[in-house]
PANU-245864 format. One record per residue (C-alpha): residue number from 1; residue in three letters; x, y, z. Coordinates in Angstrom, 3 decimals, always signed. Layout:
N
<node nr="NUM" rest="ALA" xx="X" yy="Y" zz="Z"/>
...
This chain:
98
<node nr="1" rest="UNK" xx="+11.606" yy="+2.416" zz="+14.849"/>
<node nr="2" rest="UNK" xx="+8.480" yy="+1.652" zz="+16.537"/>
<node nr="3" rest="UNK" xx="+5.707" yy="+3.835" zz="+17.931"/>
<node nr="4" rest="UNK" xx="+5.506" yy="+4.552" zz="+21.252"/>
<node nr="5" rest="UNK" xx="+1.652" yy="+4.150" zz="+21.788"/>
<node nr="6" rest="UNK" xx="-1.575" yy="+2.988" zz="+19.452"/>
<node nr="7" rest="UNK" xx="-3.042" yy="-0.154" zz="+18.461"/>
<node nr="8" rest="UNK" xx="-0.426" yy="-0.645" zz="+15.285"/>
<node nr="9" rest="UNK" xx="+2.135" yy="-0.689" zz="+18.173"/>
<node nr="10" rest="UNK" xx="+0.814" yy="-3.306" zz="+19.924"/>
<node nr="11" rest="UNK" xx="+0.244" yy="-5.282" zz="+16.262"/>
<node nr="12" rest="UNK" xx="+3.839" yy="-5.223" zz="+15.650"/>
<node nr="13" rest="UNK" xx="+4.820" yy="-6.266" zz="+19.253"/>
<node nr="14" rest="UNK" xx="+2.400" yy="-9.329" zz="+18.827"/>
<node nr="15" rest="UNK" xx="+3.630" yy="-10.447" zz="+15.502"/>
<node nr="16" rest="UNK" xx="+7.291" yy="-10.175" zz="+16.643"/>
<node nr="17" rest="UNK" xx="+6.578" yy="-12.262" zz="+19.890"/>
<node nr="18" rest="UNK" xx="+4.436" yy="-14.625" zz="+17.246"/>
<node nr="19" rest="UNK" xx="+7.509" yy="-14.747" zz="+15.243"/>
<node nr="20" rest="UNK" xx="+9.877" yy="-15.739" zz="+18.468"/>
<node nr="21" rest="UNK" xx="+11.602" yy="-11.805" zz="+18.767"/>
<node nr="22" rest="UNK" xx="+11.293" yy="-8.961" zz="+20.339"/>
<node nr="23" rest="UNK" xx="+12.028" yy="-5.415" zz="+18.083"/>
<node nr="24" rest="UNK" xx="+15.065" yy="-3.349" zz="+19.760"/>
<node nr="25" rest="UNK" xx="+14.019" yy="-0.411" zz="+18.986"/>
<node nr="26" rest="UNK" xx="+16.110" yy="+2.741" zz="+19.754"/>
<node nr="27" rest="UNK" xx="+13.931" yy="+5.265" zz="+18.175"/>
<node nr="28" rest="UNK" xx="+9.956" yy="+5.260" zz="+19.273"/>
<node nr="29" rest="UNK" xx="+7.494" yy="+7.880" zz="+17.585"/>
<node nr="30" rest="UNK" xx="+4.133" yy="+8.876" zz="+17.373"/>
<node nr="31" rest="UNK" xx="+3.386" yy="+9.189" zz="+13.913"/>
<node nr="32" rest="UNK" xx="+4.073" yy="+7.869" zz="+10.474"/>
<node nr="33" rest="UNK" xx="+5.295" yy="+10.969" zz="+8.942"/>
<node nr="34" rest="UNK" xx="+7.971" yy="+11.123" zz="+11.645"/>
<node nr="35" rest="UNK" xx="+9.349" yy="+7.138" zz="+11.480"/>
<node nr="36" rest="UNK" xx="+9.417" yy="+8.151" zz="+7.361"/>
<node nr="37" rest="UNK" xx="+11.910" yy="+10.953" zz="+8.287"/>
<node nr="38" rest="UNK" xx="+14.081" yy="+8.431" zz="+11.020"/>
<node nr="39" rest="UNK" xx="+13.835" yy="+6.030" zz="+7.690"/>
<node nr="40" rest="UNK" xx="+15.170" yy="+9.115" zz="+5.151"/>
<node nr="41" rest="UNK" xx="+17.999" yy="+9.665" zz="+7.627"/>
<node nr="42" rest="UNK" xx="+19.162" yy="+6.055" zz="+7.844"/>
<node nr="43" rest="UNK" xx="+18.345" yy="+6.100" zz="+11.182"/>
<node nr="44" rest="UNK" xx="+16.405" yy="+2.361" zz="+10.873"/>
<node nr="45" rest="UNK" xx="+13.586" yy="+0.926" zz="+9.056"/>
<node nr="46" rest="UNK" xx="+9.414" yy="+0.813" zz="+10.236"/>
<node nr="47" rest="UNK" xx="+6.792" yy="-1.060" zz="+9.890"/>
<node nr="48" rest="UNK" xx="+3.409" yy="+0.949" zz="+9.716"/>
<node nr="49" rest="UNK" xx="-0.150" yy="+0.475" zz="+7.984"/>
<node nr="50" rest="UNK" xx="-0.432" yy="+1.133" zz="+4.371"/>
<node nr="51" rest="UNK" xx="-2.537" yy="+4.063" zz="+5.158"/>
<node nr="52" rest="UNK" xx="+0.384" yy="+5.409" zz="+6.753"/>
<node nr="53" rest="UNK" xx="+2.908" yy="+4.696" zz="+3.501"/>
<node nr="54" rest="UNK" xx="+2.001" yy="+8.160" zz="+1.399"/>
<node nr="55" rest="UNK" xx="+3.646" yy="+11.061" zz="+0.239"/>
<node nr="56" rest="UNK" xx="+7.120" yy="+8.928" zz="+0.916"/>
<node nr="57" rest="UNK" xx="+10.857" yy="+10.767" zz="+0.038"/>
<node nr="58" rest="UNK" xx="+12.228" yy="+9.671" zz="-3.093"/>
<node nr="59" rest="UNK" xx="+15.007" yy="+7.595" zz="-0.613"/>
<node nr="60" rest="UNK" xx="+12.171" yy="+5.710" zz="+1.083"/>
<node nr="61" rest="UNK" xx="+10.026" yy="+2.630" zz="-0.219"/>
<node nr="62" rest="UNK" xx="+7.177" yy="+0.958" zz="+0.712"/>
<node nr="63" rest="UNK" xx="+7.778" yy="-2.688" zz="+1.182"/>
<node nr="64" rest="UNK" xx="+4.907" yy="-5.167" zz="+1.407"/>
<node nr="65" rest="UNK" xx="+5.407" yy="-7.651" zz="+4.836"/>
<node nr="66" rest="UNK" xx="+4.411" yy="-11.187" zz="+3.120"/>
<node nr="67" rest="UNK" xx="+4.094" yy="-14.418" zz="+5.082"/>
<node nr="68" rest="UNK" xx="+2.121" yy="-13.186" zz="+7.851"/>
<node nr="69" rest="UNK" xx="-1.544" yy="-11.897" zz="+8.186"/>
<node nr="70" rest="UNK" xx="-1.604" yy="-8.418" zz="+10.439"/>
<node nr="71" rest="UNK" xx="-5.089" yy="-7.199" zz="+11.139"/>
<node nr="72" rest="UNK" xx="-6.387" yy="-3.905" zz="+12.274"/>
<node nr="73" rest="UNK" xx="-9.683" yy="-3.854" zz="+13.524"/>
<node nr="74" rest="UNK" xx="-11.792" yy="-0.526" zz="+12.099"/>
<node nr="75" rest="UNK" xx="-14.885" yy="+0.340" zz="+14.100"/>
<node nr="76" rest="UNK" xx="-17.475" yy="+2.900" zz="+13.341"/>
<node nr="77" rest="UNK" xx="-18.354" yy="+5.729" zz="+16.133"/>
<node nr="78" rest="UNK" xx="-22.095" yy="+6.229" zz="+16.617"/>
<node nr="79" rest="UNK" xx="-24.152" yy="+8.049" zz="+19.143"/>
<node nr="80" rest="UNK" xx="-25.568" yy="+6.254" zz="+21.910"/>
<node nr="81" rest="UNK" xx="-27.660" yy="+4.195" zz="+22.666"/>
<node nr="82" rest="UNK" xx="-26.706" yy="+2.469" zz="+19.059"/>
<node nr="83" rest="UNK" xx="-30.874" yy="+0.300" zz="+19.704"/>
<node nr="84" rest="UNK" xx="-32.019" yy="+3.831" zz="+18.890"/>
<node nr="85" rest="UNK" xx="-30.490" yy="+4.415" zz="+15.647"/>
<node nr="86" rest="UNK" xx="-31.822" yy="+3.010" zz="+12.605"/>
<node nr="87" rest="UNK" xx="-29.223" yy="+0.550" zz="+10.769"/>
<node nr="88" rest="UNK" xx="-28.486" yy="+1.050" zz="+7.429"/>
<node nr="89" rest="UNK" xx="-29.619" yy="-1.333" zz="+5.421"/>
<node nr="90" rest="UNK" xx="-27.764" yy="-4.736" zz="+5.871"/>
<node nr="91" rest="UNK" xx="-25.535" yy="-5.339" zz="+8.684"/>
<node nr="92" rest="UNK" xx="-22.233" yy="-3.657" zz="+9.734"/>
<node nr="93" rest="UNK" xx="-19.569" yy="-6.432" zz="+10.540"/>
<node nr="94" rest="UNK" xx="-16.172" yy="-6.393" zz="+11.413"/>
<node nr="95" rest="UNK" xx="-14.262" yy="-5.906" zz="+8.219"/>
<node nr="96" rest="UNK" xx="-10.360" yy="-6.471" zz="+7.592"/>
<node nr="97" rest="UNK" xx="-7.825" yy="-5.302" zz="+5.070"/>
<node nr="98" rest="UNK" xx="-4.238" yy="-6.632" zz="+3.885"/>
């Protein structure tokens, strides 16, 4: 299963085409909680964030994907204009996780 809009979407797609492949994906979703349910079924398997691996049915597990780096990009809403606002102190920069 993949989902069917969002940036982790577009993650996957890159790393498959990285990879030489393109998912065939029969099921596409919105949200985590519902690709966990297509996954309980035996409908197929997901890939999603760890953020999004929680709360998972005792017939589901978590597997970490090794052998490849996939990023997310986090960025922090402010109010404009951001010149006006006082930065905290030190610098806000780009940050990934695993």
């Amino acid at each position: 299963m993949t989902f069917n809009r969002g940036t982790c979407r577009q993650i996957l797609l890159d790393a498959c085409a990285g990879a030489g492949f393109a998912p065939d994906s029969p099921v596409e979703t919105p949200d985590y909680p519902t690709a966990v349910q297509f996954v309980a079924a035996g409908v197929g398997i997901t890939v999603m964030p760890q953020l999004g691996a929680v709360n998972l049915p005792a017939e589901v597990v978590a597997v970490p994907v090794s052998d490849r780096q996939l990023v997310r990009h986090i960025w922090v809403a402010v109010r404009a204009p951001w010149g006006s606002i006082r930065r905290p102190s030190g610098s806000l920069n780009p940050c990934t996780s695993g």
